[in-house]
C-alpha positions as CSV (number, residue, x, y, z in Angstrom):
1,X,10.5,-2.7,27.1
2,X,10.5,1.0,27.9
3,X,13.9,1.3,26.9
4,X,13.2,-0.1,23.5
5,X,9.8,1.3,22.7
6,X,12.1,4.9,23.2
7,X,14.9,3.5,21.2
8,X,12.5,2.6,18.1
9,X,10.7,6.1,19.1
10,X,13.6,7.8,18.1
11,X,14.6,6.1,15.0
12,X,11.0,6.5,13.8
13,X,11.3,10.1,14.8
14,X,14.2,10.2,12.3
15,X,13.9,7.7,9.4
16,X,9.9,9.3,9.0
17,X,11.7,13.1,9.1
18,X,11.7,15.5,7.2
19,X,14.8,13.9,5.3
20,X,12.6,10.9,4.6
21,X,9.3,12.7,3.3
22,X,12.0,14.7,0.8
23,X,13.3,11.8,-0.3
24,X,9.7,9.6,-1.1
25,X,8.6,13.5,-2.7
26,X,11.6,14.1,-4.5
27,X,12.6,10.5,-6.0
28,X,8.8,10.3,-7.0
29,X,8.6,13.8,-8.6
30,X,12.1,12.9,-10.1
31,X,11.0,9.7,-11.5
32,X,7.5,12.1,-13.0
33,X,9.6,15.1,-14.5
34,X,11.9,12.3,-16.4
35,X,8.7,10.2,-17.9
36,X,7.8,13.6,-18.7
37,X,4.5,13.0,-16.3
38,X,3.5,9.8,-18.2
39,X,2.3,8.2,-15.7
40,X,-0.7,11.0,-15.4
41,X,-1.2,11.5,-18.8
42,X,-1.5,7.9,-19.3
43,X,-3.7,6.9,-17.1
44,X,-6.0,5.9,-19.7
45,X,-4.3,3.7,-21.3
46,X,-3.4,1.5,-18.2
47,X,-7.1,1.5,-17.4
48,X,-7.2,-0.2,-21.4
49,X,-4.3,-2.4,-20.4
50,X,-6.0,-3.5,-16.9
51,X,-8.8,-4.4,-19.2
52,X,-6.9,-6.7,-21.5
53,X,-4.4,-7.8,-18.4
54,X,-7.7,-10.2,-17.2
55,X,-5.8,-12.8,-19.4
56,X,-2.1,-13.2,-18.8
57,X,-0.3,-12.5,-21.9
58,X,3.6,-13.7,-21.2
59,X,5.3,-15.9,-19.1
60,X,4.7,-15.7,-15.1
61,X,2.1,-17.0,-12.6
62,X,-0.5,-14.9,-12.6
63,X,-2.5,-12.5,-14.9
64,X,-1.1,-9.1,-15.2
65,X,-4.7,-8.3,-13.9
66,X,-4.6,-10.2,-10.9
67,X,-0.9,-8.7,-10.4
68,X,-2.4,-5.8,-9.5
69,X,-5.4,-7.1,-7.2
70,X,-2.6,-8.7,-5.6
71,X,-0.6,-5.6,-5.3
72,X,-4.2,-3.4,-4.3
73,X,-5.0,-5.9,-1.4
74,X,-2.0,-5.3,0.4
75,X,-2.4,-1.7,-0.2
76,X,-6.2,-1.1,0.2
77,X,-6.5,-2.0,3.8
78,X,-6.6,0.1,7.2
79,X,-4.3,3.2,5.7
80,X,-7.5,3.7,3.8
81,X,-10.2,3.8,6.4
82,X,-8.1,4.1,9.6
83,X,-4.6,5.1,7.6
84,X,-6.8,8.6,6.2
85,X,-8.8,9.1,9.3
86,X,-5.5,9.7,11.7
87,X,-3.5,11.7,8.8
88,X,-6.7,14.6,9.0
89,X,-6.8,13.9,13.2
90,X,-3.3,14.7,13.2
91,X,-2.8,17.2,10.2
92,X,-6.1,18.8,9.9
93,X,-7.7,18.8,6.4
94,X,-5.3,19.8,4.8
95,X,-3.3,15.9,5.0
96,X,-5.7,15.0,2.4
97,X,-3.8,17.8,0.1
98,X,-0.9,16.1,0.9
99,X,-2.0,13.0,0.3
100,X,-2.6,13.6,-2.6
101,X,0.4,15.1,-3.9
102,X,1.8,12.2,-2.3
103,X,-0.1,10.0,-5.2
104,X,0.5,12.3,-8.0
105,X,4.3,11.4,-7.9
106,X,4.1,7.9,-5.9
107,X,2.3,6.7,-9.4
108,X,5.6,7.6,-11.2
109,X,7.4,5.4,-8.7
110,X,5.2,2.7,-8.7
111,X,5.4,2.6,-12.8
112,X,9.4,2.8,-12.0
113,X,8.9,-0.4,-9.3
114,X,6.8,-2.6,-11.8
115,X,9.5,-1.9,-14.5
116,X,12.4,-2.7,-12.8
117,X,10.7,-5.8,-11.1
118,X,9.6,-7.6,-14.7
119,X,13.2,-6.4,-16.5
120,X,15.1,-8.0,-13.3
121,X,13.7,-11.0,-12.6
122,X,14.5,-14.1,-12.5
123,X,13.3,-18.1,-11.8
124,X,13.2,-19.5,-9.2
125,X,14.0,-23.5,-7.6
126,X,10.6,-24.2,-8.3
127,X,10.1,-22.4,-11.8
128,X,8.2,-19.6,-10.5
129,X,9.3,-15.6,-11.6
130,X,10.7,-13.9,-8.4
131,X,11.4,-10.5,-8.4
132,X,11.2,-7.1,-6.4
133,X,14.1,-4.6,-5.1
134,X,16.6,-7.3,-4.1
135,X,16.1,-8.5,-7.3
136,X,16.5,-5.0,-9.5
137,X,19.1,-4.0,-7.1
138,X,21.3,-7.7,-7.8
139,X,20.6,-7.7,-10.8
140,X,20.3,-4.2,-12.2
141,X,23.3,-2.6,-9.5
142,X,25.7,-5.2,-9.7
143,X,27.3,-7.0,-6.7
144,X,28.9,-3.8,-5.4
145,X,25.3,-3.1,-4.1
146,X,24.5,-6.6,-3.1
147,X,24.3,-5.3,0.5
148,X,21.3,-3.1,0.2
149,X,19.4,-5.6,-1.5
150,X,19.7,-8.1,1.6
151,X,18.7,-5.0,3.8
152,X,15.9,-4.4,1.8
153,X,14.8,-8.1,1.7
154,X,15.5,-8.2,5.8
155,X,13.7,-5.2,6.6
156,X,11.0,-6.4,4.2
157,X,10.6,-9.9,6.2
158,X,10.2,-8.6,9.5
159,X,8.1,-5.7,8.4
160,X,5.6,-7.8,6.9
161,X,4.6,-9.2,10.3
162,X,4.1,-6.0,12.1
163,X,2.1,-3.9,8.5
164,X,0.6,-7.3,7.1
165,X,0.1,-9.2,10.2
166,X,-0.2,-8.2,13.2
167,X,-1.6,-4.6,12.8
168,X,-4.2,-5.9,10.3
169,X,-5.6,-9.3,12.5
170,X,-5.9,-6.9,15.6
171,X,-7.4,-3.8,13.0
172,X,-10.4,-6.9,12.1
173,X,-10.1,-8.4,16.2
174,X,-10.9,-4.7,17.6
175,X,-13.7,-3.5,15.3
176,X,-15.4,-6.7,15.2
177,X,-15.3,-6.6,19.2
178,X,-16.5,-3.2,19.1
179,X,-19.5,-3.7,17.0
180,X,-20.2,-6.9,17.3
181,X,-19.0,-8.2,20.3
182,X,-17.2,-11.4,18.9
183,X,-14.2,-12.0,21.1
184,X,-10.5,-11.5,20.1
185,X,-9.3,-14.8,20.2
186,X,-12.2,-16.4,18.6
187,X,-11.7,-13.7,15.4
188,X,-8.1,-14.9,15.1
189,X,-9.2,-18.6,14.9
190,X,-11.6,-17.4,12.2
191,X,-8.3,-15.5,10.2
192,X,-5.7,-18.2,10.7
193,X,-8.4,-20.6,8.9
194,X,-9.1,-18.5,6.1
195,X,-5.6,-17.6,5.9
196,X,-3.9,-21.0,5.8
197,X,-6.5,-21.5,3.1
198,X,-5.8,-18.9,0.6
199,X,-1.5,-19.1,1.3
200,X,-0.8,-22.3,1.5
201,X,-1.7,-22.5,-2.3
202,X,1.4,-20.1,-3.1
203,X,0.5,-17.0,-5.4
204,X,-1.1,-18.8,-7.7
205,X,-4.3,-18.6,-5.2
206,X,-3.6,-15.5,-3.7
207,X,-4.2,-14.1,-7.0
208,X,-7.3,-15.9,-8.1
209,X,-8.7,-14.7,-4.4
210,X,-8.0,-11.4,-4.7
211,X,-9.0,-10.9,-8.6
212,X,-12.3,-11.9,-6.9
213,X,-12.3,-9.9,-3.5
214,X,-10.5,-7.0,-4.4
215,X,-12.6,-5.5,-7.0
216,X,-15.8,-6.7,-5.1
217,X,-14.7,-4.8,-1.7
218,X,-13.3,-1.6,-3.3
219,X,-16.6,-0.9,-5.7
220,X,-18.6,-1.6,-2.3
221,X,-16.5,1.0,0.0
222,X,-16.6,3.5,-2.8
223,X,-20.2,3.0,-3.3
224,X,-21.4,3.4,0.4
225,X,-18.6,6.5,0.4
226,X,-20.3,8.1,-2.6
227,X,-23.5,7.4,-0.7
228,X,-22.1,9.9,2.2
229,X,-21.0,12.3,0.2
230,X,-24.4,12.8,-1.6
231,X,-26.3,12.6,1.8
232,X,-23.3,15.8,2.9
233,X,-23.4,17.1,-1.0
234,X,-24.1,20.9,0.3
235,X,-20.8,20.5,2.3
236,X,-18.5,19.5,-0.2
237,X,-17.7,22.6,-1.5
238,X,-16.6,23.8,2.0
239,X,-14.4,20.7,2.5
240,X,-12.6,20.9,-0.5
241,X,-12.4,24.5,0.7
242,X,-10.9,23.2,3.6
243,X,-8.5,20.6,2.0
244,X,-6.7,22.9,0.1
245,X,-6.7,26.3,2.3
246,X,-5.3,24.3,5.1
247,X,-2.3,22.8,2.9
248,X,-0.6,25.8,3.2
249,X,-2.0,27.4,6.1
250,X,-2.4,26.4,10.1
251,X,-5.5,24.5,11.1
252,X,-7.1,26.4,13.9
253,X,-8.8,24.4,17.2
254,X,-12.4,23.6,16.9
255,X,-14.5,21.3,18.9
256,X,-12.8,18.2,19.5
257,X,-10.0,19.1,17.1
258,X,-6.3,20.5,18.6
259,X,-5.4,22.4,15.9
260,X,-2.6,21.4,13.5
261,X,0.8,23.0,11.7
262,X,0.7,23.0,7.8
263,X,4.2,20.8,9.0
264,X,1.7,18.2,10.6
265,X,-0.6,18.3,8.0
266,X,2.6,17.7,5.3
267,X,4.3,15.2,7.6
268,X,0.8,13.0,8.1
269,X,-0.8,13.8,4.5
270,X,2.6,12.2,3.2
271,X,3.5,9.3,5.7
272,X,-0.3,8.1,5.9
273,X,-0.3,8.4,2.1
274,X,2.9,6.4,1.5
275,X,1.2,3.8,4.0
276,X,-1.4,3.7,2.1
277,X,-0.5,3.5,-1.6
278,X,2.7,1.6,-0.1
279,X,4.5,4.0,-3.6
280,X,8.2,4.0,-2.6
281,X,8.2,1.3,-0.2
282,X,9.1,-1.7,-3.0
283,X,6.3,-3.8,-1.9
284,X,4.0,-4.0,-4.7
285,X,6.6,-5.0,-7.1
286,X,7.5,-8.2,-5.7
287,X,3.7,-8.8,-6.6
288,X,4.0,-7.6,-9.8
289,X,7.1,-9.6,-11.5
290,X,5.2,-12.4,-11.2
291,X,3.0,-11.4,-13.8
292,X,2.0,-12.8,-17.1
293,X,3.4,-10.0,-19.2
294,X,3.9,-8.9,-22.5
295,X,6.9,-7.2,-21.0
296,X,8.0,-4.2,-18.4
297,X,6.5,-1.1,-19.4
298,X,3.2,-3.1,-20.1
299,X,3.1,-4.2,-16.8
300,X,4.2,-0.7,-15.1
301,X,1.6,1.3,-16.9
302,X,-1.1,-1.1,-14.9
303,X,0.7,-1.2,-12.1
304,X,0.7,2.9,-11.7
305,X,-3.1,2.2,-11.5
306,X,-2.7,0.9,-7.9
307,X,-1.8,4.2,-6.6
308,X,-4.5,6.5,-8.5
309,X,-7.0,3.6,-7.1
310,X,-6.2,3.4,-3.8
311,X,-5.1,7.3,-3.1
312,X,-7.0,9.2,-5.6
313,X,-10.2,7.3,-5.5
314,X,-10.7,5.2,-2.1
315,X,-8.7,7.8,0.4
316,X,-10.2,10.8,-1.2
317,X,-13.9,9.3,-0.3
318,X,-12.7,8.4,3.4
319,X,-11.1,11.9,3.9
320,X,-14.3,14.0,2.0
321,X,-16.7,12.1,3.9
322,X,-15.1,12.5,7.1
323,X,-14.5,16.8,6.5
324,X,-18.0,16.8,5.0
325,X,-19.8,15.4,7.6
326,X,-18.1,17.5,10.3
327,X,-16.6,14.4,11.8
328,X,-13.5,16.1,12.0
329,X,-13.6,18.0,14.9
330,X,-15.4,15.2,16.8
331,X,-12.0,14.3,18.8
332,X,-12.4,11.2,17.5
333,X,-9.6,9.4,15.7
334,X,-8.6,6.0,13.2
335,X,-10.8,4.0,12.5
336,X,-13.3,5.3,14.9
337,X,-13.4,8.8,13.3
338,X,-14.1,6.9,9.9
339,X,-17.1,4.9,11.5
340,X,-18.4,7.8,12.9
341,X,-18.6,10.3,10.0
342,X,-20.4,7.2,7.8
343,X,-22.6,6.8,11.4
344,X,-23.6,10.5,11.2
345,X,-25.0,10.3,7.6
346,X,-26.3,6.5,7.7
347,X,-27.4,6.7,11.3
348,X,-27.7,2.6,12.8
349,X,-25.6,0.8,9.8
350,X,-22.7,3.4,9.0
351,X,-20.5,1.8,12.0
352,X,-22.1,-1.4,10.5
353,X,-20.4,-0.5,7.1
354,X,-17.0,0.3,8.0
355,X,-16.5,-2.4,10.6
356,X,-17.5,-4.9,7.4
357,X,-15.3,-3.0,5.0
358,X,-12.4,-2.9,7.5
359,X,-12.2,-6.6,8.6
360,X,-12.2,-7.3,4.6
361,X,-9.6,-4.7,3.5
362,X,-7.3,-6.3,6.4
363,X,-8.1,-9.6,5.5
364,X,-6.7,-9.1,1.9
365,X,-3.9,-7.1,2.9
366,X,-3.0,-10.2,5.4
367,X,-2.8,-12.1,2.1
368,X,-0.9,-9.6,-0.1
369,X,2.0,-9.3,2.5
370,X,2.5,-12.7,3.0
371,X,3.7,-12.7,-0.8
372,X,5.8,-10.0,0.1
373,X,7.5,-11.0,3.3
374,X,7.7,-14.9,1.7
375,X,9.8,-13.1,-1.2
376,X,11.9,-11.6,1.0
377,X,12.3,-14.5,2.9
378,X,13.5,-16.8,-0.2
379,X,15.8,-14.3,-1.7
380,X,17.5,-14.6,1.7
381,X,17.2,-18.1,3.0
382,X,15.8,-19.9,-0.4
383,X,12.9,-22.1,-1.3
384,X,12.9,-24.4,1.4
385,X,12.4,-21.6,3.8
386,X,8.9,-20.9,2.0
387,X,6.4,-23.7,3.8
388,X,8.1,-22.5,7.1
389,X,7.3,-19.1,7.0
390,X,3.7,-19.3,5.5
391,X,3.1,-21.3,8.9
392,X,4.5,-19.3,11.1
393,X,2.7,-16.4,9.4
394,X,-0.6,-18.4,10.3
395,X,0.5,-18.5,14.0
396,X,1.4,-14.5,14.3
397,X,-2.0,-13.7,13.2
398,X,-3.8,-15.3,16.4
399,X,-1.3,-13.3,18.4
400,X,-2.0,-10.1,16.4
401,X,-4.9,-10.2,17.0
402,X,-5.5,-10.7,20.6
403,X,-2.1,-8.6,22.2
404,X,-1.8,-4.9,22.9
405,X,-0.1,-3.6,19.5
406,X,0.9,0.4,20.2
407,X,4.7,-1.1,20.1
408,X,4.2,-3.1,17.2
409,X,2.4,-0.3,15.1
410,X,5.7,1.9,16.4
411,X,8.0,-1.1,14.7
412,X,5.9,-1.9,11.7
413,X,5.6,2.2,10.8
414,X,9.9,2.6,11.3
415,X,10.5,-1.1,9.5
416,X,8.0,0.7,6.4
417,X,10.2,3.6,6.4
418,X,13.6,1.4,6.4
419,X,12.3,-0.1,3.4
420,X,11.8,2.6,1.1
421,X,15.3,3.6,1.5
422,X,17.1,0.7,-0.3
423,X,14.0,0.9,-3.0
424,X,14.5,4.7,-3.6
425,X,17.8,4.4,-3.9
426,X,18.1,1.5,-6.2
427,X,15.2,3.3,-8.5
428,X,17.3,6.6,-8.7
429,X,20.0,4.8,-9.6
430,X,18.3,2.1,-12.4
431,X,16.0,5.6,-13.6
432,X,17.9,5.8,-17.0
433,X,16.7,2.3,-17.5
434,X,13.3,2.9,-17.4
435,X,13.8,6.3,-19.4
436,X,14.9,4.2,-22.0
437,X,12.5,1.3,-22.0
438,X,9.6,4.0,-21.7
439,X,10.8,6.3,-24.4
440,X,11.3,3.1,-26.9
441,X,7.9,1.3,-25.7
442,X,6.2,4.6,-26.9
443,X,8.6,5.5,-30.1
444,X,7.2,1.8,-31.4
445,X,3.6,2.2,-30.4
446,X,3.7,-0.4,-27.5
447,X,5.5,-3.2,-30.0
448,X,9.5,-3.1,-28.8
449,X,8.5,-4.9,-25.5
450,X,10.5,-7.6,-24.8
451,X,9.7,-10.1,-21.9
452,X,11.5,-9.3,-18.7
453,X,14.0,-11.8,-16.6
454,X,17.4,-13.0,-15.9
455,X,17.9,-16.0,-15.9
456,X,18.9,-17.5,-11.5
457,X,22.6,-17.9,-11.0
């Protein structure tokens, strides 16, 4: 076991390197200079398009609204409250700089993703949309790149048990043992119930839950965030002080902190980021084709939301509140430096607060990934390996959440990274497409869209 936890170690060592931050950076700031930054001048109109999404509007399973919900509760989960609070542990304040850069681009390749999933997609067996990289790369590359879609699709499968499963049921097991005392095994009965209930009923349900819980649990976090950050206003000047000096220059030791490279702070700002906002990785389109859309552009301009939510909005309030408070240099790290900055300012329920908020971010994210690791699953095996896999993802959750993860965090962290390869690769490649498709959606005033997919061979 020693052997292989060293052999993963190094791989992760190289695939999250400084080749692989370049390459998330670069094919994201790539994508931006091309849609001539779009993406961040737009923003207002996806916010008008999320509004109108609520109903679908095309063909697909579910509303282009509840695409995104989908999308946001795999995203918005412990990379948020745990996800932030190691990048600044790590990097100093200065990862939230990072971080952010991170987002400014990733919401040019998520726009790219949710293009190139609705253009490429196709039906499935059982009439359903299926899409994602192994789709846009079949599809959109030709069969001469066949290959890296089925290495997406397997890294994507195996993945989704280690970032959507078991780190997220032993996230909720842990904290809830922590604060409440409820034992491990007892809080993976409780998720393999709720679970089976919500997946069993395909994406369809997964949808409709999350259109509910999503939007409910994010306002909540951001309010009791905002809450902190009033409470700490008179240090928020200093902490944003702090954010960007320390971008560019070392974090020095102080109290409980060891002091941190601006490399570190780069390196964790942008891997905790892409964890987060899951930009790059080719996750969130798989949720995202199966959307009821007026067509690809439509749908990308709401899916580039997802990243400006989750990054901008929800990781910016973690990382602030945890520099304000002075949490920082507690020694204190994950989701126990998060509790402890919101314990500081709401002394007996902060802890309270997050444990809450982080058993029902991980919760959704459970959900979201199932979606994506069953897609990966059919486009390698088919439809019949569907009801299969949604059971065994049901089991894996009890034994998430009871076992010692540190190796499986290791796995799920160098699978992630294995992913966005194929998906950044593909999107470089297919980027002339969505230049094209962009620059006509806005030379007609929105009316050129045509509805995406191809029809299953």
């Amino acid at each position: 076991m020693e052997a292989l936890n060293s052999i993963v170690g190094a791989i992760n060592g190289v695939v999250w390197g400084p080749l692989m931050l370049v390459l998330i950076l670069g094919v994201g700031f790539f994508l931006q200079v091309g849609l001539k930054f779009m993406p961040i001048l737009r923003i207002g109109t996806g916010f008008s398009l999320l509004f109108k999404g609520r109903e679908g509007q095309g063909e697909g399973q579910i509303s282009p609204f509840n695409a995104l919900m989908t999308s946001l509760s795999a995203t918005i989960g412990t990379g948020n409250i745990a996800g932030v609070a190691t990048a600044v542990f790590l990097g100093g304040p200065g990862a939230l700089f990072w971080m952010w850069m991170t987002a400014l681009v990733g919401m040019a390749t998520k726009y790219a993703e949710a293009v190139c999933a609705v253009k490429y997609r196709e039906k499935d067996e059982l009439g359903n949309y299926v899409g994602g990289p192994m789709y846009y790369i079949k599809n959109g590359l030709g069969a001469k790149w066949a290959w890296l879609g089925v290495a997406f699709a397997l890294f994507g499968a195996v993945a989704a048990f280690g970032i959507g499963n078991g780190v997220q049921a032993n996230g909720v097991a842990q904290v809830l043992e922590a604060n409440f005392g409820l034992n491990t095994s007892v809080t993976g009965v409780i998720l393999m119930v709720l679970t089976a209930a919500v997946i069993l009923g395909g994406i369809t349900r997964i949808g409709a839950v999350a259109g509910k819980l999503v939007p409910f649990m994010a306002i909540a976090y951001i309010v009791a965030g905002l809450l902190v950050l009033l409470i700490n206003i008179g240090e928020i000047g200093n902490a944003l002080s702090l954010v960007f000096t320390h971008a560019f220059t070392p974090s020095a030791a102080e109290g409980g902190f060891a002091g941190a490279a601006v490399w570190a702070a780069i390196r964790f700002g942008v891997a905790r980021g892409v964890f987060s906002n899951e930009a790059g990785l080719g996750s969130a389109p798989i949720a995202h084709a199966a959307a009821e859309t007026k067509g690809p552009v439509n749908q990308g301009l709401i899916a580039m939301l997802g990243t400006f939510i989750d990054t901008i909005i929800v990781c910016s309030i973690t990382g602030l509140a945890i520099i304000a408070s002075g949490a920082w240099t507690s020694g204190e790290s994950g989701a126990a430096l998060t509790s402890h900055a919101f314990e500081l300012s709401l002394p007996g329920i902060g802890g309270y607060l997050i444990a809450i908020a982080l058993s029902i971010f991980a919760f959704t994210t459970i959900l979201g990934w199932s979606f994506y690791g069953e897609k990966c699953v059919e486009f390698l095996l088919g439809v019949k390996s569907l009801m299969p896999y949604r059971v065994l993802w049901i089991v894996m959750i009890y034994f998430g959440a009871t076992a010692d993860l540190g190796f499986i965090w290791l796995l799920a962290d160098t699978l992630n990274a294995m992913m966005a390869i194929p998906n950044l690769i593909a999107l470089a490649l297919l980027s002339p497409i969505v230049f094209k498709l962009t620059k006509e959606f806005f030379a007609s005033g929105g009316k050129s869209e045509e509805p995406g997919g191809t029809p299953a061979e």
